[in-house]
C-alpha positions, 0 to 999 in steps of 0.5 A: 140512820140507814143501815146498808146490808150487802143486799143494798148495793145497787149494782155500780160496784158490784161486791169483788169486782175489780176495780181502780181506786184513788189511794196515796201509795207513799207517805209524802201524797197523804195530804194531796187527794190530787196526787193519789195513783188509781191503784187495783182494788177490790169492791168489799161492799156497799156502806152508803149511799154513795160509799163502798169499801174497797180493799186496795190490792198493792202488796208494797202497801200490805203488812205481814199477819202478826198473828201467822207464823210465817205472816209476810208469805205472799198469802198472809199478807194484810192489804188495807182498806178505804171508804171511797165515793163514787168518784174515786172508783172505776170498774175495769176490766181484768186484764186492767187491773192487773196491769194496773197491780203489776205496774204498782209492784214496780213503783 
């Protein structure tokens, strides 16, 4: 088994660069990769060789901190995560992805 350290990524996704990312933002869309919305994420890592962890940044698909005191302030929100290929990522620009985000919040 190979194992892929941040060290590994070979520059498509660059760790924290933003990104698009194919994610189901409602309940009825799970089960049709289809009908998923590209939504603003973040590149976490590299976990493969054509796999990287992406953290979606939507906050109508975060949960509150159960572990902070006042966990659905804004700063405390938890967002999800998902392993995606190639494929299901795009590199965008900034001012992109947060159109994209801002777009998403209205959804």
């Amino acid at each position: 088994m190979i194992e892929y350290l941040p060290d590994d990524n070979d520059g498509r996704f660059p760790e924290d660069a933003p990104v698009l990312v194919r994610y189901p933002l409602r309940d009825d869309q799970n089960d049709d990769r289809d009908s998923w919305p590209w939504l603003p994420g973040t590149v976490l890592a590299r976990c493969g060789p054509d796999e990287w962890q992406v953290v979606v940044e939507v906050p109508a698909l975060a949960i509150p901190d159960p572990s902070m005191p006042n966990g659905d302030a804004p700063e405390n929100l938890l967002y999800r995560a998902c392993f995606r290929d190639a494929t299901e990522i795009r590199t965008v620009s900034m001012q992109v992805w947060e159109r994209a985000r801002n777009e998403a919040k209205q959804s």
